[in-house]
C-alpha positions in Angstrom: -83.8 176.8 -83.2 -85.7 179.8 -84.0 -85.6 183.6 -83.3 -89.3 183.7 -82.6 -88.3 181.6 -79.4 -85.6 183.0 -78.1 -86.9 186.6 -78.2 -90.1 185.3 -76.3 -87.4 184.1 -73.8 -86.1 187.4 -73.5 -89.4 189.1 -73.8 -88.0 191.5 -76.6 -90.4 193.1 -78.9 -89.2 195.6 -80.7 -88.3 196.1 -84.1 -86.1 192.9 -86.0 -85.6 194.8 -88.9 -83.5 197.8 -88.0 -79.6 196.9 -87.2 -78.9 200.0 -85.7 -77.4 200.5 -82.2 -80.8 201.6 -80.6 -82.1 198.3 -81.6 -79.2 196.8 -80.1 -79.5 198.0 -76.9 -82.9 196.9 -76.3 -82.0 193.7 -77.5 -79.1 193.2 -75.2 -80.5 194.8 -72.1 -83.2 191.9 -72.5 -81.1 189.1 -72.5 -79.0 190.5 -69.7 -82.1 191.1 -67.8 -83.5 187.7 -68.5 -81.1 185.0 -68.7 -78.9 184.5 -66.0 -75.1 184.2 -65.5 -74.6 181.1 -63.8 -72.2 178.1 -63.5 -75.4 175.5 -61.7 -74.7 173.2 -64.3 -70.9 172.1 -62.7 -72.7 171.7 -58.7 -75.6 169.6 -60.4 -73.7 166.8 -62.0 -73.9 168.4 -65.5 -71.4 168.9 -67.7 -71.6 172.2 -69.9 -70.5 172.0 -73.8 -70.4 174.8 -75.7 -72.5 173.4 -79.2 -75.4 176.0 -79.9 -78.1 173.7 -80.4 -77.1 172.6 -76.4 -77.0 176.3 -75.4 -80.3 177.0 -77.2 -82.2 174.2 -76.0 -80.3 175.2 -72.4 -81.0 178.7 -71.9 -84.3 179.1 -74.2 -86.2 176.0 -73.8 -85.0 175.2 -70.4 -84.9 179.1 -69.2 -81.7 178.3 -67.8 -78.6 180.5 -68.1 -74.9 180.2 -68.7 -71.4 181.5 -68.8 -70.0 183.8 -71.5 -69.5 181.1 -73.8 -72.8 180.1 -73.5 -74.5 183.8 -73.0 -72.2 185.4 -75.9 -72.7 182.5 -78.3 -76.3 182.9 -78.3 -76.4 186.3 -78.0 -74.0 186.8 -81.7 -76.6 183.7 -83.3 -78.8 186.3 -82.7 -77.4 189.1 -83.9 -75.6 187.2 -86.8 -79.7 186.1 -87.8 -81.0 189.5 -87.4 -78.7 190.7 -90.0 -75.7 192.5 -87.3 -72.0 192.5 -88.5 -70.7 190.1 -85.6 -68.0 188.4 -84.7 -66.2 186.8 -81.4 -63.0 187.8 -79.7 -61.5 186.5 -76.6 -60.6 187.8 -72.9 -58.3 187.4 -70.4 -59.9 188.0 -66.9 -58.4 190.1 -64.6 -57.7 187.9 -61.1 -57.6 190.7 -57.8 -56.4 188.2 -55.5 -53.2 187.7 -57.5 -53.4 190.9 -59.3 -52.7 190.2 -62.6 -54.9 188.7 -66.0 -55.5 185.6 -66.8 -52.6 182.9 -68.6 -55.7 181.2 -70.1 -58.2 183.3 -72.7 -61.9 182.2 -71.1 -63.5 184.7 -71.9 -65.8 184.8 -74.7 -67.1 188.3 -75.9 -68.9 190.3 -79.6 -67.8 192.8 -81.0 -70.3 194.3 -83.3 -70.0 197.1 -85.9 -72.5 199.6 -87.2 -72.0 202.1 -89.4 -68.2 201.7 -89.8 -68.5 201.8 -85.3 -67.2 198.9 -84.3 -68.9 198.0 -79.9 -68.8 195.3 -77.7 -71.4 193.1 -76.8 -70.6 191.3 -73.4 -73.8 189.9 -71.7 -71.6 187.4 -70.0 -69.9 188.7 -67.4 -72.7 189.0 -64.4 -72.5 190.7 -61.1 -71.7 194.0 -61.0 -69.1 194.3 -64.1 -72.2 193.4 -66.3 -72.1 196.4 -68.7 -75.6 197.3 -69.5 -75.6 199.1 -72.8 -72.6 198.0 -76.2 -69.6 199.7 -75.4 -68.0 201.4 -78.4 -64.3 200.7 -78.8 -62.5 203.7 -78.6 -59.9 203.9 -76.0 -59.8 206.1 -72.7 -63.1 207.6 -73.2 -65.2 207.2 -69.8 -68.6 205.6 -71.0 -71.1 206.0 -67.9 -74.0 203.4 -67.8 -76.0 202.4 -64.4 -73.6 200.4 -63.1 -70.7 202.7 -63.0 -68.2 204.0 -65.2 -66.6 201.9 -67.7 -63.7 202.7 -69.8 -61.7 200.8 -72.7 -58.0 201.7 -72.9 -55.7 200.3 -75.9 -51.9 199.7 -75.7 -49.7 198.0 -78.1 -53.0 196.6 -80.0 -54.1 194.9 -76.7 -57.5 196.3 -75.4 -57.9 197.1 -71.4 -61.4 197.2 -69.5 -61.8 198.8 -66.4 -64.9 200.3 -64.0 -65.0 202.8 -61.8 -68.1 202.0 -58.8 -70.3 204.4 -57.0 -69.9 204.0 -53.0 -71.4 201.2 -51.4 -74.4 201.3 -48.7 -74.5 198.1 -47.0 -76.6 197.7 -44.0 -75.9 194.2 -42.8 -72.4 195.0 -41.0 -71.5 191.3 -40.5 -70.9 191.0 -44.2 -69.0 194.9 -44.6 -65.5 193.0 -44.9 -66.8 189.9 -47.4 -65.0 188.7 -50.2 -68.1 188.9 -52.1 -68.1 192.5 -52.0 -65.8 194.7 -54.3 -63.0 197.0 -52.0 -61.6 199.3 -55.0 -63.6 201.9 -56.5 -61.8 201.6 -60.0 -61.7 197.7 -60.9 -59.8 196.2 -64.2 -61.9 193.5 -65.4 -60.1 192.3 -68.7 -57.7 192.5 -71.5 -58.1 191.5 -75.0 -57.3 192.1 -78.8 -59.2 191.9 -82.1 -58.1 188.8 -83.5 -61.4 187.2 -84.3 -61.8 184.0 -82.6 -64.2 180.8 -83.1 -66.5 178.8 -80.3 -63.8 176.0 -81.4 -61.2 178.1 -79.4 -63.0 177.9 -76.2 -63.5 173.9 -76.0 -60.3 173.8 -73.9 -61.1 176.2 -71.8 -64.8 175.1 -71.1 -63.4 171.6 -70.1 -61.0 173.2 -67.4 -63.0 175.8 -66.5 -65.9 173.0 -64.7 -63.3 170.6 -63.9 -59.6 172.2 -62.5 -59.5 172.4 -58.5 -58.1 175.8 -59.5 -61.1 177.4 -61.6 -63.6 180.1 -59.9 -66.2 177.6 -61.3 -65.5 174.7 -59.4 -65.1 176.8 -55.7 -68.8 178.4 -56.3 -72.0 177.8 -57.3 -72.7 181.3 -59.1 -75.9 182.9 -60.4 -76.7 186.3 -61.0 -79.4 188.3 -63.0 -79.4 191.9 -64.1 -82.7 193.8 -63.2 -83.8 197.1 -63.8 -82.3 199.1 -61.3 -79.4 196.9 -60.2 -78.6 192.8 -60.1 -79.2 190.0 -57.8 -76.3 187.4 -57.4 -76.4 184.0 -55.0 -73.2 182.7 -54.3 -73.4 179.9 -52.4 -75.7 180.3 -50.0 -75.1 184.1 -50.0 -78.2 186.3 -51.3 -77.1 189.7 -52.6 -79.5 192.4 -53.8 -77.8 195.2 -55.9 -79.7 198.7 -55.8 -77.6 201.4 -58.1 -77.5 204.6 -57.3 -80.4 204.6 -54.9 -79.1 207.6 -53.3 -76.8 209.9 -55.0 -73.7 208.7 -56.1 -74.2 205.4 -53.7 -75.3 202.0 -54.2 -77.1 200.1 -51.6 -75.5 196.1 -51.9 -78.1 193.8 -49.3 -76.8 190.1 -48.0 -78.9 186.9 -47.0 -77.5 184.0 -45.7 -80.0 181.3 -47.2 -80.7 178.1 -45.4 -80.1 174.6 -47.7 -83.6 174.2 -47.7 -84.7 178.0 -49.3 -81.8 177.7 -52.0 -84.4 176.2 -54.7 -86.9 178.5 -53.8 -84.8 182.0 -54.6 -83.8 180.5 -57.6 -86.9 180.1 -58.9 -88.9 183.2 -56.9 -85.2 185.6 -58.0 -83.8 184.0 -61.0 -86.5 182.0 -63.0 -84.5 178.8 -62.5 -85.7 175.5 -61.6 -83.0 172.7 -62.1 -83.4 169.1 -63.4 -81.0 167.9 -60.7 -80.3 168.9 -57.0 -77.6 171.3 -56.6 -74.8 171.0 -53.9 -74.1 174.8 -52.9 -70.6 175.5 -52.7 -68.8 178.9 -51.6 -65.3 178.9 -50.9 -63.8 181.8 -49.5 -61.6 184.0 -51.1 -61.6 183.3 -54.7 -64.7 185.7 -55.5 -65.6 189.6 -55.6 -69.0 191.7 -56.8 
């Protein structure tokens, strides 16, 4: 495993010297713009484990992607090599079809601190909650980035994320009430706290997470890249093209239903994937939301 590798995965080439939050940036926004979110591995017959030599050779030999635990792991190797003070934490998720967080912490995320500033990292959430730039921890300051407005909020030493959307454009009417399309303009997305956490405190979670008839993960084949003016996400076999702010104040979200037979094709042509095995699309409805 080397740097050299993964940052010609990314495409970064910047600086490797500087740990500042500049350098940061550019070095996030190419991962997030390069490997994908996606959960292929669970609708192929593979089973995801969460050691980093696996998620190395996964994501930057096979130029596949992954889930936060994957994604984030990599991403604070990284960082950790390069010199960065980083360290993990962990997330609840915020369900909207039940309203409430997460019972189970599975969510994996870096915080990183500069200059006494302490940010998170988070290039593992996908879709349109992907932040796009560290968000520095200070709570109930609106922190505006492309994809909307984000905002961390702190009560009783837990941590709150929430983001506030542009309206939507979407010209295909048939798919105007999906589930795969957010409803509220201000969204909560997680809660956490800073008690620094270790990969080791995921392996539950990872197991259940590709396995329980009750996880997100095992109701729909996910995959979803950043790109440089929005994201592209297939769900299923469910296309969507995210353009942010193409007119003011108003993002134009695009749907495709693909045919079996064209569902290897986007994911090379969209996402740079091409899988070792054949994947069995799956999308069942309401359990998912961009």
């Amino acid at each position: 495993m080397n740097l050299e590798d993964y940052f010609a995965r990314t495409g970064y080439k910047g600086s490797l010297e500087k740990q500042d939050l500049e350098t940061l940036t550019d070095i996030f926004q190419h991962h997030i713009r390069a490997v994908p979110f996606e959960n292929l591995s669970i609708h192929c017959g593979e089973k995801i484990t969460l050691e980093l030599e696996h998620v190395y050779n996964k994501i930057v030999r096979k130029k596949r992607g992954g889930w936060c635990m994957e994604n984030n792991q990599l991403l604070g190797w990284v960082l950790k090599c390069l010199g960065y003070d980083a360290s993990f934490l962990g997330a609840y998720v915020f369900n909207p079809h039940q309203n409430a967080y997460a019972t189970i912490m599975t969510h994996l995320l870096v915080k990183v601190v500069i200059d006494g500033k302490a940010y998170i990292v988070d290039g593992g959430f996908g879709v349109s909650y992907q932040m796009w730039q560290p968000m520095e921890l200070v709570s109930g300051k609106d922190q505006p980035q492309a994809p909307g407005v984000f905002r961390f909020t702190e009560k009783n030493d837990t941590w709150y994320l929430e983001k506030m959307r542009r309206k939507q454009y979407i010209p295909n009417q048939n798919f105007s009430n999906s589930d795969l399309l957010e409803k509220k303009e201000c969204r909560k997305v997680y809660m956490f706290s800073l008690e620094p956490r270790t990969v080791e405190d995921f392996c539950f979670q990872c197991t259940y997470l590709q396995t329980s008839p009750d996880s997100l993960f095992t109701k729909k084949s996910i995959c979803t890249l950043q790109t440089t003016d929005g994201f592209r996400a297939l769900i299923g076999w469910t296309l969507t093209e995210t353009t942010y702010n193409y007119k003011e104040n108003m993002d134009l979200v695009e749907f495709v239903t693909l045919e079996d037979e064209e569902v290897e094709k986007t994911l090379k042509e969209k996402f740079n994937i091409t899988l070792d095995r054949k994947l069995v699309p799956i999308n069942i409805k309401g359990f998912y939301t961009i």
